[in-house]
C-alpha positions as CSV (number, residue, x, y, z in Angstrom):
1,X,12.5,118.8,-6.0
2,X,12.9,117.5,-2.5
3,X,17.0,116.9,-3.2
4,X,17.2,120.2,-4.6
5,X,16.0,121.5,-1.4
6,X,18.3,120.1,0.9
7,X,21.0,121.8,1.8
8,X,24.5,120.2,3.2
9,X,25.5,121.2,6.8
10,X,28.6,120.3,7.5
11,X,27.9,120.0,11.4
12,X,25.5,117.1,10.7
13,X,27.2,113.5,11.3
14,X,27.8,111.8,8.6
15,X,26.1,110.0,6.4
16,X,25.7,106.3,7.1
17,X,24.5,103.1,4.6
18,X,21.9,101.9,7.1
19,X,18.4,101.9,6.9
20,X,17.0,101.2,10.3
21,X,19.0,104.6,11.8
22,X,17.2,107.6,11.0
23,X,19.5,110.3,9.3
24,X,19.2,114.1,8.1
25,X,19.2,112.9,5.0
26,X,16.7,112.7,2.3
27,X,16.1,109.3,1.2
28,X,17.4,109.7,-2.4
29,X,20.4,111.2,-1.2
30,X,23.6,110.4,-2.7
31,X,26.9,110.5,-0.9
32,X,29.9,111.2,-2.3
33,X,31.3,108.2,-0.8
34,X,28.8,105.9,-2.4
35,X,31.3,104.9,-4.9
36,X,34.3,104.9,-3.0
37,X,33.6,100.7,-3.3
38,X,32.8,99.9,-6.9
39,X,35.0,97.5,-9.1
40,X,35.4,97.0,-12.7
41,X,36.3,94.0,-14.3
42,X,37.0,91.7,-11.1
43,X,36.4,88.3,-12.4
44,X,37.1,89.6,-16.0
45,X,39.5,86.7,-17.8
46,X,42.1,87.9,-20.0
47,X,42.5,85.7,-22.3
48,X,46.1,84.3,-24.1
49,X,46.0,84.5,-28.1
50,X,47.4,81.3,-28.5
51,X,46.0,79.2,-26.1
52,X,42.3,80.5,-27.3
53,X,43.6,79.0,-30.7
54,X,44.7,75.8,-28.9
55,X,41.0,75.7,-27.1
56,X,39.4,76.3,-30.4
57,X,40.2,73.4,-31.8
58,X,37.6,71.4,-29.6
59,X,35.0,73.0,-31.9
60,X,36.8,72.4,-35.1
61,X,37.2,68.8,-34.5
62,X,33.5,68.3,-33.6
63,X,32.7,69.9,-36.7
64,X,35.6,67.4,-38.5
65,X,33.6,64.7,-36.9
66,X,30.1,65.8,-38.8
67,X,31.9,66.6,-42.0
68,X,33.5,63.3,-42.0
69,X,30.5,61.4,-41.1
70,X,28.9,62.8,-44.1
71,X,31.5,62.3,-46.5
72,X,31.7,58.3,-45.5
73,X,27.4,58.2,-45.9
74,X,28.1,60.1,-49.5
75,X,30.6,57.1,-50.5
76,X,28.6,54.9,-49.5
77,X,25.6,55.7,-51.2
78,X,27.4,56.3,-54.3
79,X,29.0,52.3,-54.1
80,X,32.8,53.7,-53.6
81,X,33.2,52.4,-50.5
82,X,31.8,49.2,-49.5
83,X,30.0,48.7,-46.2
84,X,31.8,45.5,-45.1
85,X,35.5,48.4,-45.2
86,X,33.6,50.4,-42.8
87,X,32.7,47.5,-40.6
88,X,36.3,46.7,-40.2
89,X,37.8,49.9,-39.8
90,X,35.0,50.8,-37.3
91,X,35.8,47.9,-35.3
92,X,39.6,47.7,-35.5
93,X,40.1,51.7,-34.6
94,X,37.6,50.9,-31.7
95,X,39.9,47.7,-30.4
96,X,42.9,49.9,-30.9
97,X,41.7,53.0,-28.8
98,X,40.2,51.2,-26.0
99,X,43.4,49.0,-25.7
100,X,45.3,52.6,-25.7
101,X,43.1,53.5,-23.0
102,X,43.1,50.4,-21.1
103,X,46.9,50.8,-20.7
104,X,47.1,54.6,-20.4
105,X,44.5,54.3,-17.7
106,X,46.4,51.7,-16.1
107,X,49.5,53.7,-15.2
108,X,48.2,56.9,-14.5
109,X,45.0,56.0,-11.7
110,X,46.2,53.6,-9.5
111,X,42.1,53.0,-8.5
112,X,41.4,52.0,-12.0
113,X,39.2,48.9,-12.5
114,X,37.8,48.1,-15.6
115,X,36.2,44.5,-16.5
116,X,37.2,43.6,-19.4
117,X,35.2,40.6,-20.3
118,X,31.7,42.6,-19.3
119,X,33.1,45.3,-21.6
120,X,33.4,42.6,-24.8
121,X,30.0,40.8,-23.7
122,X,28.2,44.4,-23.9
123,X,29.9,45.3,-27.2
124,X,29.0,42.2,-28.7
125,X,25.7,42.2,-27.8
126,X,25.0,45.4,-29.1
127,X,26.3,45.0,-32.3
128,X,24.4,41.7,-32.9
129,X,20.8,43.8,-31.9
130,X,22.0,46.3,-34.3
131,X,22.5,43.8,-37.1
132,X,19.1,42.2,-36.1
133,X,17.3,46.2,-36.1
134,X,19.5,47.1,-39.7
135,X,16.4,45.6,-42.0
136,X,13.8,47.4,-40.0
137,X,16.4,50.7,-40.3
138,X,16.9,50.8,-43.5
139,X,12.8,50.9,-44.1
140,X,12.0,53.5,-41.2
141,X,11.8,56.6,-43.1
142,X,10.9,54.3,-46.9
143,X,7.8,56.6,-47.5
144,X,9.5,60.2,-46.3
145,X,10.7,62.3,-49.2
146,X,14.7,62.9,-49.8
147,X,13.9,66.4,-49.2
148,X,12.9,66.3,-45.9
149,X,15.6,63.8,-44.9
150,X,17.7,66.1,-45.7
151,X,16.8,69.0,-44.2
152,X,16.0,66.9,-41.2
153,X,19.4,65.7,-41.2
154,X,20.6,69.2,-41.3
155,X,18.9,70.1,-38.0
156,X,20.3,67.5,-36.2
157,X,23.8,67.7,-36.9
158,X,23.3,71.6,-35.8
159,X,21.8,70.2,-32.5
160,X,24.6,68.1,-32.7
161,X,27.2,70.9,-32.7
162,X,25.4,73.4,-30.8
163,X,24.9,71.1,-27.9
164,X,27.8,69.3,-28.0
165,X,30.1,69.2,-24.4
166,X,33.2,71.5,-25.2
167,X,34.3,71.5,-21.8
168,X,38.4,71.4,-21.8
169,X,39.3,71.6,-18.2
170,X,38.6,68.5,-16.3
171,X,39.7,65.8,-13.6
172,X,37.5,63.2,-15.1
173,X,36.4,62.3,-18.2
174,X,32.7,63.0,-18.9
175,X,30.3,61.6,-21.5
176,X,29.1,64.4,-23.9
177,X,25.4,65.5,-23.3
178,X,23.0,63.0,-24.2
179,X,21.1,65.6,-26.4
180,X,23.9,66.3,-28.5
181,X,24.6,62.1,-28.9
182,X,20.9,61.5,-30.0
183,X,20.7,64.3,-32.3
184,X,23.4,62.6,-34.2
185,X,22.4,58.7,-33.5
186,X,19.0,60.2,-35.0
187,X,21.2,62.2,-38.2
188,X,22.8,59.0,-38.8
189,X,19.3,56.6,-38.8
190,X,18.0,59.3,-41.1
191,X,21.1,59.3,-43.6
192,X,21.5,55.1,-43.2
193,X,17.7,54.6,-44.8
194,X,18.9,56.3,-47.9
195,X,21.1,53.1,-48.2
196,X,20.9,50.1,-50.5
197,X,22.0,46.8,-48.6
198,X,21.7,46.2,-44.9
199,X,25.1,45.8,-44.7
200,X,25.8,49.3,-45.2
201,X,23.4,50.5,-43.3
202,X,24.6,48.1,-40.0
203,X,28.0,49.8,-41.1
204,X,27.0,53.4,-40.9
205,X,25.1,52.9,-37.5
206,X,27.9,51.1,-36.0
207,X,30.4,53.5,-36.8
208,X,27.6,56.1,-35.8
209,X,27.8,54.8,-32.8
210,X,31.8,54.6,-32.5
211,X,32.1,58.1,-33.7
212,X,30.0,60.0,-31.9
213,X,29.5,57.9,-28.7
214,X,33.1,56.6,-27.9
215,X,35.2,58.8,-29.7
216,X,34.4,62.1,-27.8
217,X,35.2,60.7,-24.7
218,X,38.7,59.4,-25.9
219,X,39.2,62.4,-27.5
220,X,38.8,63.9,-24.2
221,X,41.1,61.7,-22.4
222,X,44.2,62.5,-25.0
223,X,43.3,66.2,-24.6
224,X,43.9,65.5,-21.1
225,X,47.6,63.9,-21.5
226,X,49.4,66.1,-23.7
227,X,48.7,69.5,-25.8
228,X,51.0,68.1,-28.6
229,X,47.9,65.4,-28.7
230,X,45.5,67.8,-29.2
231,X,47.5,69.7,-31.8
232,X,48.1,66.7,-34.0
233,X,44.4,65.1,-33.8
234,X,43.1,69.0,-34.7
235,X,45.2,68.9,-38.0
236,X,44.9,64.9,-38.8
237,X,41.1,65.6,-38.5
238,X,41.0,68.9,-40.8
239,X,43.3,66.7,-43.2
240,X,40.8,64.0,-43.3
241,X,38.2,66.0,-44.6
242,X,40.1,67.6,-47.1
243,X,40.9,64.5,-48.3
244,X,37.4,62.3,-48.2
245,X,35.4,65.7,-49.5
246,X,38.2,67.1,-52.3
247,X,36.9,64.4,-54.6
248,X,33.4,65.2,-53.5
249,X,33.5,68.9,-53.9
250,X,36.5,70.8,-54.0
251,X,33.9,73.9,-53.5
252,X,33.0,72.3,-50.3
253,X,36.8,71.3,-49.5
254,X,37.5,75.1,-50.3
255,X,34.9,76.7,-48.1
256,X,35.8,74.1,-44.6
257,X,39.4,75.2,-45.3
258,X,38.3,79.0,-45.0
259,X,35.6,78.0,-42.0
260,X,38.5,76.2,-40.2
261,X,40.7,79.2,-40.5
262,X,38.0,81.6,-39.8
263,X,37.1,79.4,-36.4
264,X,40.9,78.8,-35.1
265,X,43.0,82.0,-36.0
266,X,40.0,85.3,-36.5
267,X,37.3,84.3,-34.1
268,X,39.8,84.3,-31.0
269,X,41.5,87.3,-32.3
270,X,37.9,88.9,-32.3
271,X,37.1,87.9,-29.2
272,X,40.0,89.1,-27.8
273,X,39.5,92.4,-29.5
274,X,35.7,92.9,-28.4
275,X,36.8,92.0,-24.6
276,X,38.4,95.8,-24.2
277,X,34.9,96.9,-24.1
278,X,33.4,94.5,-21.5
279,X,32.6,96.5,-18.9
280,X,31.5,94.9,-15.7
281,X,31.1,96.8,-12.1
282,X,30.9,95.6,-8.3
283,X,29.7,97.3,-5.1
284,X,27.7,97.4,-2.1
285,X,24.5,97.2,-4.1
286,X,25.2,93.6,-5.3
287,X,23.6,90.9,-3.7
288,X,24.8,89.4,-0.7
289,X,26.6,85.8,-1.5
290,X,26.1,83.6,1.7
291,X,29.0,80.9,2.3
292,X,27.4,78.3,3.1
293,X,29.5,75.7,5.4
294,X,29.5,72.2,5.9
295,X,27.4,71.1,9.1
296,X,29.5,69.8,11.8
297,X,27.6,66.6,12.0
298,X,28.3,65.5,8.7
299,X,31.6,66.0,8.8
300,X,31.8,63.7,12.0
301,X,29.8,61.2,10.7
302,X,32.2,60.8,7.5
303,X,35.3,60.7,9.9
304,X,33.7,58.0,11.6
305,X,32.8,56.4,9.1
306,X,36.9,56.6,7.3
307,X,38.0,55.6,10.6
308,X,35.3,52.3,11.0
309,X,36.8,51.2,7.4
């Protein structure tokens, strides 16, 4: 009622945004220059076909890591594959990729120092507890049904993938979240008391361990040196599980292939589709973003402190 009532005169000064000056203006008055400042889409991304394939293949080679995982538990609960073979390949893959690293490391940061001896002495002594805690292992979850295992098991490995670090762009490699790690150390304890002999059940925990501990962060590093790299551990990955899982299942082989496909070429094709109707708007009305600056006395005390050294 009351904006219906007023009546523009064009001898009135102009309307103002401030609050504190008291204006012939209603107080739900709109100008017509009110949206003179508004902006659509500023910090909208547009995103590349192709290089959302290339960044989709983080999340299919997580995935490629579970599938895997499973399909090495499956063959060794069925006595195809002994535990003493994945013991050995386990520990030869993990020699080979820290040596890769070691030397990679070596010529591209000129700060890099790494000791090597307190690296072995660590490793070792892990793997000797774990051999001592594989009896007690193996008997944890004795009196829990297969059922529940199961589904248990399930769960994780979502946590596992849901909560996993997919971060691309980087200066330094991370470790992936510790929520996402447990969730699968606890997957694979579950799936290793379903075991026969202690010594596959060491085996499955130690490559547990290798798999989804250290093998994300070297993964990380090669995405980092080359997109090639990336390209070729993607594919080697998905034809890993064809292979280990085609005897298993061929349904199962079948419906990863389709997933894999689904998750690499559609899903980034859909999300560049949907993106047209993102619609997001700017203006005076936002809140205020204060830029905060380094204090002066800080920034004297580090220059000192360059300068003492």
């Amino acid at each position: 009622m009351y904006l219906r009532e007023f009546q523009y005169n064009p001898h009135s000064p102009p309307w103002q945004k401030l609050l504190w000056v008291k204006q012939n203006y209603p107080d739900n008055y709109v100008d017509d220059t009110f949206l003179d400042e508004l902006q659509r889409n500023v910090n909208v991304i547009t995103y590349d076909y192709w290089a959302t394939v290339y960044e989709s293949g983080v999340i299919t080679q997580q995935i490629s890591s579970v599938i895997i995982f499973i399909a090495l538990f499956i063959y060794l609960q069925s006595n195809v594959m002994s535990g003493h073979y994945l013991i050995w390949a386990g520990s030869l893959s993990t020699g080979a990729g820290y040596i890769f690293w070691d030397l990679i490391m070596l010529k591209t940061r000129n700060d890099y120092e790494f000791k090597r001896q307190r690296v072995v002495k660590s490793a070792f002594f892990f793997f000797i507890t774990l051999l001592g805690l594989s009896p007690i292992l193996k008997t944890l979850t004795e009196k829990i049904s297969d059922d529940t295992i199961w589904a248990l098991t399930v769960i994780c490995f979502l946590i596992h993938v849901l909560f996993h670090d997919y971060s691309t762009q980087m200066n330094t490699i991370k470790i992936p979240g510790s929520m996402s790690t447990n969730a699968a150390i606890f997957a694979s304890v579950l799936l290793a008391s379903r075991l026969e002999t202690n010594t596959d059940v060491f085996g499955l925990l130690s490559f547990a361990v290798e798999w989804f501990s250290l093998f994300p962060i070297f993964k990380r590093h090669l995405r980092s040196l080359s997109t090639k790299v990336q390209v070729m551990l993607t594919l080697t990955m998905l034809l890993v599980c064809v292979v280990l899982f085609f005897p298993i299942s061929r349904a199962v082989a079948f419906i990863y292939i389709l997933g894999f496909i689904f998750l690499t070429f559609i899903c980034p094709y859909w999300l560049i589709f949907i993106q047209k109707y993102k619609n997001e708007i700017h203006g005076p009305w936002d809140e205020a973003r204060p830029k905060l600056q380094r204090p002066k006395r800080n920034l004297y005390r580090k220059k000192n402190i360059k300068t003492g050294s």
